[in-house]
VEXNUKOL-604286 format. One record per residue (C-alpha): x, y, z; residue in one letter. Coordinates in steps of 0.001 Angstrom, whole numbers, plus 500000, padded with zeros to 6 digits. Layout:
<atoms>
ATOM xx yy zz res
ATOM X Y Z A;
...
</atoms>
This chain:
<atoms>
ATOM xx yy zz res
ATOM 848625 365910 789987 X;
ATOM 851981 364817 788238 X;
ATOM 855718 365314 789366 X;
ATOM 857881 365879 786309 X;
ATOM 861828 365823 787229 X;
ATOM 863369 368706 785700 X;
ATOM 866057 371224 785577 X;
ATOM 866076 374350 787973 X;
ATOM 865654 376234 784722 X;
ATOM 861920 374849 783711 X;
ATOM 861140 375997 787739 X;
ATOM 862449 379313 786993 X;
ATOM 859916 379340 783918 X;
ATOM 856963 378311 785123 X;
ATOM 857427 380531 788195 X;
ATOM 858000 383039 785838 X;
ATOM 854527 382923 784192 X;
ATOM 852919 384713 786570 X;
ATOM 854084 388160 784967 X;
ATOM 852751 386346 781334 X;
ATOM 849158 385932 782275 X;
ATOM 848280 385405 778618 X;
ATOM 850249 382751 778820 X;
ATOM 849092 380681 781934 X;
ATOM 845093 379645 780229 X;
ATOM 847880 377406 777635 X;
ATOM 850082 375544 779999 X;
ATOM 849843 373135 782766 X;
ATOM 848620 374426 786483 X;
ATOM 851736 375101 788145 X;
ATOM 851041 373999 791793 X;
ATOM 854847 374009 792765 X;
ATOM 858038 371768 793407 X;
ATOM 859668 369152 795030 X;
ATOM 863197 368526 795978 X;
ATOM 863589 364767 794990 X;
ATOM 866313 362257 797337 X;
ATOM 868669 360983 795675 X;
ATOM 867214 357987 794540 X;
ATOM 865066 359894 792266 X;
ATOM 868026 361707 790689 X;
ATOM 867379 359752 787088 X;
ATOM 864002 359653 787256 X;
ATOM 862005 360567 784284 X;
ATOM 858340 361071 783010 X;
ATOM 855111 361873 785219 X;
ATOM 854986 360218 788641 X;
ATOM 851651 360359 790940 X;
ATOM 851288 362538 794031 X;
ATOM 848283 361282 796429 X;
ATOM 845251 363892 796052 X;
ATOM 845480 364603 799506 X;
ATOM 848970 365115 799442 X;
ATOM 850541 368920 799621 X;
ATOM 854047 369459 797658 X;
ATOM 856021 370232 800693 X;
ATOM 854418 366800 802448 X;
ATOM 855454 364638 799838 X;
ATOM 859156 366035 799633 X;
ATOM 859123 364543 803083 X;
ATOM 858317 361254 801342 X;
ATOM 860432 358634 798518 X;
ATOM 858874 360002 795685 X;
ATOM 860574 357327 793840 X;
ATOM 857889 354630 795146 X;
ATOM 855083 356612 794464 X;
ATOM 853043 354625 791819 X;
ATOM 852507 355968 788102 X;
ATOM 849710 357659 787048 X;
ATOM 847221 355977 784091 X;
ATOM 846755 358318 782196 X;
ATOM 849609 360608 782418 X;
ATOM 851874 361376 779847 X;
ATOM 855866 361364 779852 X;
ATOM 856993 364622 779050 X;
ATOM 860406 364645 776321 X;
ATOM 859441 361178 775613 X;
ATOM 860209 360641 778840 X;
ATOM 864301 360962 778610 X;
ATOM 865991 360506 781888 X;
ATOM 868051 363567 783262 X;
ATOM 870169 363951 786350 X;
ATOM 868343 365932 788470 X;
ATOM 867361 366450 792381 X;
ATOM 864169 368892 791308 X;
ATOM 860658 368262 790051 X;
ATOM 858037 370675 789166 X;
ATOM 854045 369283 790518 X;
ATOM 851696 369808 787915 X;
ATOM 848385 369453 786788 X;
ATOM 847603 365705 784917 X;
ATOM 845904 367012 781636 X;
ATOM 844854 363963 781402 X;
ATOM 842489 363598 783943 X;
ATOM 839004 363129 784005 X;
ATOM 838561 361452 780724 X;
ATOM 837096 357871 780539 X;
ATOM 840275 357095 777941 X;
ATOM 842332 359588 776751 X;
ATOM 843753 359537 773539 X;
ATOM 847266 361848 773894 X;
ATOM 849732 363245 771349 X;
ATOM 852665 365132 772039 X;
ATOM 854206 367546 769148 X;
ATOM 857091 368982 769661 X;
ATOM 857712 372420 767901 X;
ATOM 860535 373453 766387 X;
ATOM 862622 373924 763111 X;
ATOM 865653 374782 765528 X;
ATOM 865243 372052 768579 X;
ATOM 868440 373870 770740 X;
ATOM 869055 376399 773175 X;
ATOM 871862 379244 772659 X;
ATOM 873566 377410 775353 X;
ATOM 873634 373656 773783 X;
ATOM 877454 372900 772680 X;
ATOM 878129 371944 769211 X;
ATOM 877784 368474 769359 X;
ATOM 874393 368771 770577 X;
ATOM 873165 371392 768296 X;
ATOM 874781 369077 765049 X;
ATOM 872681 366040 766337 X;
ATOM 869457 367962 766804 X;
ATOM 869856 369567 763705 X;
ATOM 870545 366291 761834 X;
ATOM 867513 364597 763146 X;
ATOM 864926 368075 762099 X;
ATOM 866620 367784 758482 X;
ATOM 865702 363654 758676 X;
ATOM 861852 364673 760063 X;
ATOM 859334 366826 759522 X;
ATOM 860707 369708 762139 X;
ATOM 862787 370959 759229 X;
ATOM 860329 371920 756917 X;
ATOM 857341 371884 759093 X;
ATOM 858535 372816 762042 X;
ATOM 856725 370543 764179 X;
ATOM 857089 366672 764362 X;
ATOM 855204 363722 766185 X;
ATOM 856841 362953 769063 X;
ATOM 855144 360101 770695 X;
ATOM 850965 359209 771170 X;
ATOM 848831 356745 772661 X;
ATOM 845071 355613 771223 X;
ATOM 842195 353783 772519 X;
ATOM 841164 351016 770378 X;
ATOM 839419 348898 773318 X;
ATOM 840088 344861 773967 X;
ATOM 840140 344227 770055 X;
ATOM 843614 346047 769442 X;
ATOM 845775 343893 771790 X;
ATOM 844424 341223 768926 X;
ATOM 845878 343291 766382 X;
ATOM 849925 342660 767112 X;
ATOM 850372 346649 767554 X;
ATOM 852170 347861 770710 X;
ATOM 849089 348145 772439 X;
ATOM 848659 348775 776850 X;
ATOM 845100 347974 777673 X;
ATOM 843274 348790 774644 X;
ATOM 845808 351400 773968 X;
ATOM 848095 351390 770253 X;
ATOM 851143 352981 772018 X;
ATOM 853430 354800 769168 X;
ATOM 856631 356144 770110 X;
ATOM 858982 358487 768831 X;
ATOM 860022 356732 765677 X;
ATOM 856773 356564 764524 X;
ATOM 857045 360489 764307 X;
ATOM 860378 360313 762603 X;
ATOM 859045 358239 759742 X;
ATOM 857176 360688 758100 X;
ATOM 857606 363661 755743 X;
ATOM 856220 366754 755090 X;
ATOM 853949 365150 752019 X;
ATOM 852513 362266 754372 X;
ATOM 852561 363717 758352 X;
ATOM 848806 364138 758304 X;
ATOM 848669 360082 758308 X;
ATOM 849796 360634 761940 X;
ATOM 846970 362941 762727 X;
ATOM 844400 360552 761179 X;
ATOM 846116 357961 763302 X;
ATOM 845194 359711 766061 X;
ATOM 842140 361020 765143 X;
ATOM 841410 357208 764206 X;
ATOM 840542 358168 760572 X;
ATOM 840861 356086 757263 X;
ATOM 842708 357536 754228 X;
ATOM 840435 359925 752521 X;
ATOM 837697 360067 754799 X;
ATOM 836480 363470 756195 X;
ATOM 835592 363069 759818 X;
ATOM 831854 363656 761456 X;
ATOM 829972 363986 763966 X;
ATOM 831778 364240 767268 X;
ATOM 835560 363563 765883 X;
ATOM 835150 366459 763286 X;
ATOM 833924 368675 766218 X;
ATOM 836797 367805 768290 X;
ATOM 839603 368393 765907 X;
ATOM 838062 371992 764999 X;
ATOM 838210 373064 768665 X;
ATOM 841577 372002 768285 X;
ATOM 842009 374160 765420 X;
ATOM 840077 377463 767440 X;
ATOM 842707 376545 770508 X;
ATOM 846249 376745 768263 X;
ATOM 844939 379675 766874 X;
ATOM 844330 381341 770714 X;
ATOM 847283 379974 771840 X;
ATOM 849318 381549 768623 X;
ATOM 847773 384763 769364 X;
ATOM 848785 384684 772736 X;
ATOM 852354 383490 771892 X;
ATOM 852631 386216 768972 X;
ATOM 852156 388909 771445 X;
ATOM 854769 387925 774076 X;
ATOM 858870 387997 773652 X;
ATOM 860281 384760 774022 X;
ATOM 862117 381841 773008 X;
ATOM 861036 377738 774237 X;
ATOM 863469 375547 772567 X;
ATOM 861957 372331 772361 X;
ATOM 858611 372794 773760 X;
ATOM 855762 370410 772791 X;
ATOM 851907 370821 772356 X;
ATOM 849480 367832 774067 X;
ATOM 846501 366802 772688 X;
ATOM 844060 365187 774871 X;
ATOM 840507 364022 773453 X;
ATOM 838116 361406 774582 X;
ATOM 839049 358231 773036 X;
ATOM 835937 356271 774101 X;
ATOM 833810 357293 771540 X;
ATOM 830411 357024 772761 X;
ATOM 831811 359058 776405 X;
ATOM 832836 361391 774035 X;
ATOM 828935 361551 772045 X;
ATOM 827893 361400 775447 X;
ATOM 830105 364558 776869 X;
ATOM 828918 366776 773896 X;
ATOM 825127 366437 774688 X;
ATOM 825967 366740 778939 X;
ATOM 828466 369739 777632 X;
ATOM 825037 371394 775901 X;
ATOM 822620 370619 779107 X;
ATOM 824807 372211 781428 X;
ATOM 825116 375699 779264 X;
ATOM 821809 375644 778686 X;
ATOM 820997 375457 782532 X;
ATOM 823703 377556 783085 X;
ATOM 822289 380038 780624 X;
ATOM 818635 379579 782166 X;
ATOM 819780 380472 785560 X;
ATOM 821714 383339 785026 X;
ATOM 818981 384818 782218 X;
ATOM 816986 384670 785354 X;
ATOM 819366 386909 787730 X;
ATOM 819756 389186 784680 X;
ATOM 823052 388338 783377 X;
ATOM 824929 387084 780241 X;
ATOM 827191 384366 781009 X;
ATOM 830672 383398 779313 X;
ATOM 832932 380739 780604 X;
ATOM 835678 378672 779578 X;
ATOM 833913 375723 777354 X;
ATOM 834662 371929 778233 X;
ATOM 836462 371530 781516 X;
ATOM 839685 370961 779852 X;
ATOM 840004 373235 777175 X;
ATOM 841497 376754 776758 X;
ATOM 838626 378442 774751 X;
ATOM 836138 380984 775981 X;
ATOM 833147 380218 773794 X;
ATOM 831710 376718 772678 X;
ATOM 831522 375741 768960 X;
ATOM 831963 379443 767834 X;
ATOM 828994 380698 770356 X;
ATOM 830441 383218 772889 X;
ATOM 828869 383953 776105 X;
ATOM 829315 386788 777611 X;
ATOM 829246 387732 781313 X;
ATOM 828335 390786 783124 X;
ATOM 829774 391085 786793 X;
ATOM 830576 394456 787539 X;
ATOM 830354 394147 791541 X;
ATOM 833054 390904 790779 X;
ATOM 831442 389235 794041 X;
ATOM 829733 386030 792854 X;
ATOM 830974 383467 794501 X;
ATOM 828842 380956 792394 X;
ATOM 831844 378256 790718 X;
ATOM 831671 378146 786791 X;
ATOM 829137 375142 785584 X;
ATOM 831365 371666 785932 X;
ATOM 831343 370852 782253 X;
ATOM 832576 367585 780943 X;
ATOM 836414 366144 779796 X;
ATOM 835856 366457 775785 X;
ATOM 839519 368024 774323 X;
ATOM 842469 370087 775897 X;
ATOM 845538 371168 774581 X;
ATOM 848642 372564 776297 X;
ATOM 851989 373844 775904 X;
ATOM 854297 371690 777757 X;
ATOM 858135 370802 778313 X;
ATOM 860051 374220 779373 X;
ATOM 863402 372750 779529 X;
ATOM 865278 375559 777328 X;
ATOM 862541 378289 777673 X;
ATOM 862795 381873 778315 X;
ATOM 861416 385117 778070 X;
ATOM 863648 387291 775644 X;
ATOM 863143 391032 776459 X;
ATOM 863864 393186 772994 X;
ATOM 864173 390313 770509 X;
ATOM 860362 389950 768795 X;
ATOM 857591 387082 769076 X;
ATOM 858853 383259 768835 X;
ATOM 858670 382501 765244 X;
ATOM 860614 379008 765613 X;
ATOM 857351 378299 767285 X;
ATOM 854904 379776 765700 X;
ATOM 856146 378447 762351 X;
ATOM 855327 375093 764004 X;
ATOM 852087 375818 765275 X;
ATOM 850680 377705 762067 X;
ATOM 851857 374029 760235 X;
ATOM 849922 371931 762396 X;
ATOM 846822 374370 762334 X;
ATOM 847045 373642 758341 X;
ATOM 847464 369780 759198 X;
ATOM 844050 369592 760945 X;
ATOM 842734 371912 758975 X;
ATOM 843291 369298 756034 X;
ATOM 841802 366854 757750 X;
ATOM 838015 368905 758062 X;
ATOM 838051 370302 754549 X;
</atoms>
Protein backbone atom coordinates (compact mmCIF):
# COMPACT_ATOMS: atom_id res chain seq x y z
CA UNK A 1 0.00 0.00 0.00
CA UNK A 2 0.89 3.80 -0.54
CA UNK A 3 -0.41 7.01 1.32
CA UNK A 4 -0.66 9.87 -1.15
CA UNK A 5 -1.42 13.39 0.71
CA UNK A 6 -4.13 15.02 -1.05
CA UNK A 7 -6.95 17.38 -1.11
CA UNK A 8 -10.48 16.43 0.38
CA UNK A 9 -11.55 16.75 -3.24
CA UNK A 10 -9.41 13.59 -4.77
CA UNK A 11 -11.24 11.62 -1.47
CA UNK A 12 -14.49 12.76 -2.65
CA UNK A 13 -13.47 11.19 -6.17
CA UNK A 14 -12.26 8.13 -5.52
CA UNK A 15 -15.12 7.51 -3.07
CA UNK A 16 -17.14 8.47 -5.75
CA UNK A 17 -16.13 5.62 -8.12
CA UNK A 18 -18.11 3.25 -6.73
CA UNK A 19 -21.28 4.48 -8.78
CA UNK A 20 -18.56 4.38 -12.08
CA UNK A 21 -17.79 0.73 -11.98
CA UNK A 22 -16.38 0.96 -15.50
CA UNK A 23 -14.17 3.04 -14.18
CA UNK A 24 -12.64 1.26 -11.04
CA UNK A 25 -10.65 -1.99 -13.38
CA UNK A 26 -8.39 1.61 -14.57
CA UNK A 27 -7.43 3.24 -11.35
CA UNK A 28 -5.65 2.48 -8.23
CA UNK A 29 -7.48 0.15 -5.36
CA UNK A 30 -8.97 2.60 -3.20
CA UNK A 31 -8.57 1.03 0.32
CA UNK A 32 -9.38 4.40 2.17
CA UNK A 33 -7.85 7.49 4.11
CA UNK A 34 -5.93 8.84 6.67
CA UNK A 35 -6.08 12.01 8.59
CA UNK A 36 -2.31 13.02 8.68
CA UNK A 37 -0.80 15.22 12.17
CA UNK A 38 0.40 18.05 11.50
CA UNK A 39 3.76 17.26 10.81
CA UNK A 40 2.73 15.66 7.68
CA UNK A 41 0.85 18.75 6.49
CA UNK A 42 3.59 19.32 3.43
CA UNK A 43 4.18 16.06 2.78
CA UNK A 44 4.24 14.89 -0.73
CA UNK A 45 4.60 11.69 -2.95
CA UNK A 46 3.87 7.91 -1.88
CA UNK A 47 4.77 7.00 1.70
CA UNK A 48 4.68 3.16 3.00
CA UNK A 49 1.99 1.75 5.27
CA UNK A 50 3.17 -1.67 7.08
CA UNK A 51 1.21 -4.72 5.34
CA UNK A 52 -0.24 -5.52 8.46
CA UNK A 53 -1.27 -2.22 9.14
CA UNK A 54 -5.22 -1.13 8.77
CA UNK A 55 -5.89 2.71 7.67
CA UNK A 56 -7.58 3.68 10.82
CA UNK A 57 -4.38 1.99 12.90
CA UNK A 58 -1.91 3.91 11.24
CA UNK A 59 -3.80 7.38 11.62
CA UNK A 60 -3.08 6.53 15.21
CA UNK A 61 0.59 6.56 14.18
CA UNK A 62 3.37 9.61 12.70
CA UNK A 63 2.89 8.78 9.32
CA UNK A 64 5.59 11.18 8.67
CA UNK A 65 8.34 8.50 9.89
CA UNK A 66 7.02 5.82 8.07
CA UNK A 67 9.81 4.80 5.57
CA UNK A 68 9.38 5.19 1.62
CA UNK A 69 8.41 2.64 -0.47
CA UNK A 70 11.04 1.25 -3.45
CA UNK A 71 9.25 1.10 -5.92
CA UNK A 72 6.55 3.55 -5.56
CA UNK A 73 5.99 6.36 -7.60
CA UNK A 74 5.37 10.17 -6.60
CA UNK A 75 2.21 11.16 -7.87
CA UNK A 76 2.23 15.18 -9.58
CA UNK A 77 5.87 14.78 -9.64
CA UNK A 78 5.59 14.67 -6.29
CA UNK A 79 4.68 18.62 -5.57
CA UNK A 80 4.17 19.37 -1.97
CA UNK A 81 0.61 20.66 -0.92
CA UNK A 82 -0.75 21.79 2.41
CA UNK A 83 -2.81 19.27 3.46
CA UNK A 84 -3.98 17.19 6.76
CA UNK A 85 -5.61 14.20 4.36
CA UNK A 86 -4.18 11.26 2.47
CA UNK A 87 -5.91 8.77 0.40
CA UNK A 88 -4.22 4.71 1.02
CA UNK A 89 -3.81 3.14 -2.13
CA UNK A 90 -2.71 0.32 -3.92
CA UNK A 91 1.42 0.45 -4.96
CA UNK A 92 1.11 -0.39 -8.77
CA UNK A 93 4.27 -1.03 -8.51
CA UNK A 94 4.47 -3.97 -6.62
CA UNK A 95 5.45 -7.27 -7.32
CA UNK A 96 7.83 -6.62 -10.09
CA UNK A 97 11.56 -7.63 -9.75
CA UNK A 98 12.35 -3.79 -11.21
CA UNK A 99 9.87 -1.73 -12.43
CA UNK A 100 10.36 0.52 -15.07
CA UNK A 101 7.51 3.56 -14.43
CA UNK A 102 6.30 6.49 -16.55
CA UNK A 103 3.87 8.92 -15.64
CA UNK A 104 1.91 10.96 -18.55
CA UNK A 105 -0.04 13.44 -17.71
CA UNK A 106 -3.09 14.19 -20.04
CA UNK A 107 -4.21 17.21 -21.02
CA UNK A 108 -4.31 20.07 -23.68
CA UNK A 109 -6.12 22.22 -20.88
CA UNK A 110 -4.06 21.24 -17.45
CA UNK A 111 -6.78 23.52 -15.08
CA UNK A 112 -9.82 23.19 -13.26
CA UNK A 113 -12.90 25.74 -13.74
CA UNK A 114 -11.97 26.80 -10.35
CA UNK A 115 -8.03 27.66 -10.88
CA UNK A 116 -7.67 31.69 -10.79
CA UNK A 117 -6.12 33.39 -13.64
CA UNK A 118 -2.75 33.35 -12.74
CA UNK A 119 -2.76 29.75 -12.51
CA UNK A 120 -4.62 28.95 -15.59
CA UNK A 121 -1.96 31.62 -17.67
CA UNK A 122 1.03 29.55 -16.24
CA UNK A 123 -0.41 26.15 -17.07
CA UNK A 124 -1.37 27.24 -20.27
CA UNK A 125 2.07 28.73 -21.06
CA UNK A 126 3.91 25.63 -20.16
CA UNK A 127 1.18 23.12 -22.63
CA UNK A 128 1.95 25.77 -25.54
CA UNK A 129 6.04 25.23 -24.57
CA UNK A 130 5.38 21.07 -24.48
CA UNK A 131 3.81 18.61 -26.13
CA UNK A 132 0.26 18.92 -24.04
CA UNK A 133 -0.66 21.59 -26.56
CA UNK A 134 -0.72 19.79 -29.57
CA UNK A 135 -0.67 16.34 -28.26
CA UNK A 136 -2.37 16.57 -25.43
CA UNK A 137 -0.34 14.46 -23.32
CA UNK A 138 3.30 15.13 -22.11
CA UNK A 139 6.06 13.11 -20.15
CA UNK A 140 5.94 13.95 -16.86
CA UNK A 141 8.62 12.15 -15.05
CA UNK A 142 10.04 8.10 -15.43
CA UNK A 143 12.44 5.89 -13.96
CA UNK A 144 14.43 2.80 -15.96
CA UNK A 145 16.38 -0.13 -15.01
CA UNK A 146 19.66 -0.26 -16.60
CA UNK A 147 21.36 -2.54 -13.76
CA UNK A 148 25.01 -1.69 -12.00
CA UNK A 149 26.44 -0.50 -15.50
CA UNK A 150 24.26 2.82 -15.66
CA UNK A 151 25.51 4.44 -12.39
CA UNK A 152 28.90 4.20 -14.76
CA UNK A 153 27.21 6.10 -17.29
CA UNK A 154 27.02 9.83 -15.45
CA UNK A 155 23.01 9.75 -15.90
CA UNK A 156 20.90 10.47 -12.79
CA UNK A 157 20.75 7.02 -12.00
CA UNK A 158 19.28 5.32 -8.13
CA UNK A 159 20.44 1.77 -8.04
CA UNK A 160 20.58 0.79 -11.53
CA UNK A 161 17.80 3.15 -12.18
CA UNK A 162 18.23 6.37 -15.09
CA UNK A 163 15.84 8.64 -13.07
CA UNK A 164 14.32 11.44 -15.62
CA UNK A 165 12.32 14.11 -14.27
CA UNK A 166 9.96 16.49 -15.46
CA UNK A 167 12.15 18.52 -17.73
CA UNK A 168 13.07 15.76 -19.57
CA UNK A 169 9.28 15.70 -20.67
CA UNK A 170 9.28 19.38 -21.40
CA UNK A 171 12.09 19.09 -23.90
CA UNK A 172 10.37 17.53 -26.50
CA UNK A 173 7.93 18.31 -29.33
CA UNK A 174 5.30 16.87 -31.04
CA UNK A 175 7.85 15.70 -34.09
CA UNK A 176 10.36 13.96 -31.54
CA UNK A 177 8.12 12.76 -28.15
CA UNK A 178 8.32 9.14 -29.23
CA UNK A 179 12.25 9.40 -28.27
CA UNK A 180 10.78 9.41 -24.72
CA UNK A 181 8.84 6.27 -25.24
CA UNK A 182 11.87 4.47 -26.75
CA UNK A 183 13.66 5.77 -23.70
CA UNK A 184 11.53 3.96 -21.77
CA UNK A 185 10.95 1.17 -23.71
CA UNK A 186 14.94 1.10 -23.84
CA UNK A 187 14.91 1.18 -27.69
CA UNK A 188 17.56 2.61 -30.21
CA UNK A 189 16.50 5.08 -32.95
CA UNK A 190 14.92 3.15 -35.70
CA UNK A 191 14.73 -0.11 -34.27
CA UNK A 192 11.35 -1.99 -34.10
CA UNK A 193 11.12 -3.81 -30.82
CA UNK A 194 10.80 -7.89 -30.36
CA UNK A 195 10.25 -10.42 -28.55
CA UNK A 196 9.03 -9.64 -25.07
CA UNK A 197 9.37 -5.57 -25.27
CA UNK A 198 7.19 -5.52 -28.51
CA UNK A 199 4.63 -7.72 -26.60
CA UNK A 200 4.58 -5.46 -23.74
CA UNK A 201 4.07 -2.18 -25.42
CA UNK A 202 1.03 -3.74 -27.53
CA UNK A 203 -0.79 -4.72 -24.32
CA UNK A 204 -0.22 -1.30 -23.58
CA UNK A 205 -1.77 -0.29 -26.69
CA UNK A 206 -5.08 -3.02 -26.08
CA UNK A 207 -5.25 -1.27 -22.33
CA UNK A 208 -5.53 2.72 -23.60
CA UNK A 209 -7.86 1.57 -25.94
CA UNK A 210 -10.18 -0.24 -22.90
CA UNK A 211 -9.56 2.41 -20.78
CA UNK A 212 -10.73 5.09 -23.68
CA UNK A 213 -13.74 3.10 -24.15
CA UNK A 214 -14.53 3.14 -20.72
CA UNK A 215 -13.76 6.90 -20.33
CA UNK A 216 -15.83 7.72 -23.67
CA UNK A 217 -18.87 6.32 -22.12
CA UNK A 218 -18.88 8.18 -18.77
CA UNK A 219 -19.51 12.21 -18.17
CA UNK A 220 -16.68 13.77 -16.68
CA UNK A 221 -13.95 16.08 -16.46
CA UNK A 222 -10.07 15.10 -14.58
CA UNK A 223 -7.99 18.10 -15.01
CA UNK A 224 -4.61 17.02 -14.79
CA UNK A 225 -4.82 13.39 -14.42
CA UNK A 226 -1.87 11.16 -15.45
CA UNK A 227 -1.56 7.56 -16.92
CA UNK A 228 1.34 5.05 -15.18
CA UNK A 229 3.10 2.69 -16.96
CA UNK A 230 4.58 -0.10 -15.13
CA UNK A 231 6.57 -2.99 -17.05
CA UNK A 232 9.23 -5.34 -15.95
CA UNK A 233 12.47 -3.71 -16.39
CA UNK A 234 14.63 -6.79 -15.69
CA UNK A 235 14.52 -8.21 -18.87
CA UNK A 236 15.06 -11.77 -18.50
CA UNK A 237 12.11 -11.64 -15.23
CA UNK A 238 10.19 -10.23 -17.77
CA UNK A 239 11.07 -13.42 -20.64
CA UNK A 240 10.67 -15.35 -17.67
CA UNK A 241 6.97 -13.93 -16.56
CA UNK A 242 5.64 -14.45 -20.18
CA UNK A 243 6.40 -18.26 -20.30
CA UNK A 244 5.09 -18.67 -16.18
CA UNK A 245 2.07 -16.21 -17.51
CA UNK A 246 1.38 -19.16 -20.39
CA UNK A 247 1.84 -22.29 -17.80
CA UNK A 248 -0.53 -20.99 -15.47
CA UNK A 249 -3.49 -20.43 -18.27
CA UNK A 250 -2.80 -23.43 -19.62
CA UNK A 251 -3.29 -25.26 -16.17
CA UNK A 252 -5.86 -23.02 -15.49
CA UNK A 253 -7.52 -23.93 -18.75
CA UNK A 254 -6.82 -27.81 -18.10
CA UNK A 255 -8.58 -27.74 -14.85
CA UNK A 256 -11.54 -26.02 -15.57
CA UNK A 257 -11.94 -27.99 -19.25
CA UNK A 258 -12.14 -30.76 -16.76
CA UNK A 259 -15.18 -29.36 -14.49
CA UNK A 260 -16.80 -28.36 -17.81
CA UNK A 261 -16.23 -24.76 -18.01
CA UNK A 262 -14.65 -21.98 -20.18
CA UNK A 263 -12.55 -19.77 -18.23
CA UNK A 264 -11.81 -15.88 -18.72
CA UNK A 265 -9.87 -13.82 -16.31
CA UNK A 266 -8.09 -10.71 -16.08
CA UNK A 267 -4.50 -11.50 -17.89
CA UNK A 268 -1.14 -10.66 -15.95
CA UNK A 269 -1.73 -9.81 -12.33
CA UNK A 270 -1.34 -6.22 -12.95
CA UNK A 271 -3.02 -5.39 -15.94
CA UNK A 272 -6.57 -4.18 -16.82
CA UNK A 273 -7.32 -6.53 -19.82
CA UNK A 274 -9.64 -9.49 -19.91
CA UNK A 275 -7.97 -11.67 -22.51
CA UNK A 276 -4.14 -12.40 -23.06
CA UNK A 277 -2.38 -11.45 -26.35
CA UNK A 278 -5.79 -11.07 -28.20
CA UNK A 279 -7.06 -14.73 -26.88
CA UNK A 280 -10.25 -14.30 -24.76
CA UNK A 281 -11.39 -16.76 -22.31
CA UNK A 282 -14.51 -17.03 -21.48
CA UNK A 283 -16.19 -18.21 -18.26
CA UNK A 284 -19.37 -19.88 -17.53
CA UNK A 285 -20.65 -19.55 -13.81
CA UNK A 286 -24.19 -19.31 -13.74
CA UNK A 287 -24.69 -20.61 -9.96
CA UNK A 288 -21.83 -17.50 -9.22
CA UNK A 289 -20.65 -19.79 -6.15
CA UNK A 290 -17.04 -20.79 -6.90
CA UNK A 291 -15.10 -19.81 -4.43
CA UNK A 292 -11.90 -21.02 -6.32
CA UNK A 293 -9.42 -17.43 -6.49
CA UNK A 294 -8.46 -16.49 -10.18
CA UNK A 295 -4.91 -18.29 -11.21
CA UNK A 296 -1.98 -15.93 -9.49
CA UNK A 297 -0.42 -14.85 -12.74
CA UNK A 298 2.81 -12.99 -12.87
CA UNK A 299 3.83 -8.87 -12.64
CA UNK A 300 4.46 -8.31 -16.61
CA UNK A 301 2.68 -4.56 -17.46
CA UNK A 302 -0.11 -2.37 -15.76
CA UNK A 303 -1.36 0.82 -16.49
CA UNK A 304 -3.56 3.18 -14.46
CA UNK A 305 -5.24 6.36 -14.31
CA UNK A 306 -3.91 8.26 -11.47
CA UNK A 307 -3.78 11.86 -9.78
CA UNK A 308 -7.60 13.07 -9.15
CA UNK A 309 -6.74 16.37 -7.81
CA UNK A 310 -9.29 18.51 -10.10
CA UNK A 311 -11.56 15.53 -11.12
CA UNK A 312 -15.19 15.25 -11.33
CA UNK A 313 -18.06 13.69 -12.69
CA UNK A 314 -20.00 16.29 -14.94
CA UNK A 315 -23.70 15.22 -15.22
CA UNK A 316 -25.17 16.67 -18.81
CA UNK A 317 -21.92 17.93 -20.36
CA UNK A 318 -20.61 14.80 -22.83
CA UNK A 319 -17.47 12.34 -22.55
CA UNK A 320 -13.92 13.98 -21.53
CA UNK A 321 -12.41 14.88 -24.76
CA UNK A 322 -9.42 16.97 -23.08
CA UNK A 323 -8.58 13.46 -22.15
CA UNK A 324 -9.28 11.41 -24.60
CA UNK A 325 -7.50 13.66 -27.11
CA UNK A 326 -4.48 12.74 -24.94
CA UNK A 327 -4.93 9.22 -24.73
CA UNK A 328 -5.86 8.58 -28.55
CA UNK A 329 -2.11 10.57 -29.07
CA UNK A 330 -0.24 8.32 -27.02
CA UNK A 331 -2.09 5.14 -28.44
CA UNK A 332 -0.58 6.53 -31.95
CA UNK A 333 2.90 7.07 -30.10
CA UNK A 334 3.25 3.34 -29.26
CA UNK A 335 1.63 2.40 -32.00
CA UNK A 336 4.68 4.00 -33.98
CA UNK A 337 6.92 2.34 -32.15
CA UNK A 338 5.47 -1.56 -33.29
CA UNK A 339 4.85 -0.69 -36.92
Amino acid sequence: MIVKPCKQSEIDFYESTSSHPDIIPFIPTYMGRLSLGSDTAQAAGALMLPGETTPDEAAKKNTATLPVVEHAWAPSNGGKIETDHAVVLENVAAGFKKPNILDVKLGARLWADDAPAEKRARLDKAAAETTSKPLGFRIAGMKTYHGPKANEEGDSTVHGYKIFDKHYGRSFNAQTVHRGFREFFRLEEGVKPTGAIRKVIKRFIRDLREMADAIGKEESRMYSASLLFVYEGDLKTLEDAFIREMDVLSSYQDKHRLDGNSVKFNGSKNGTSSDIDGLSHEVDDDDNSRDEEEPNFPCIQSLKLIDFAHAQWTSGQGPDENLLHGIRNVIKTLSGLTG
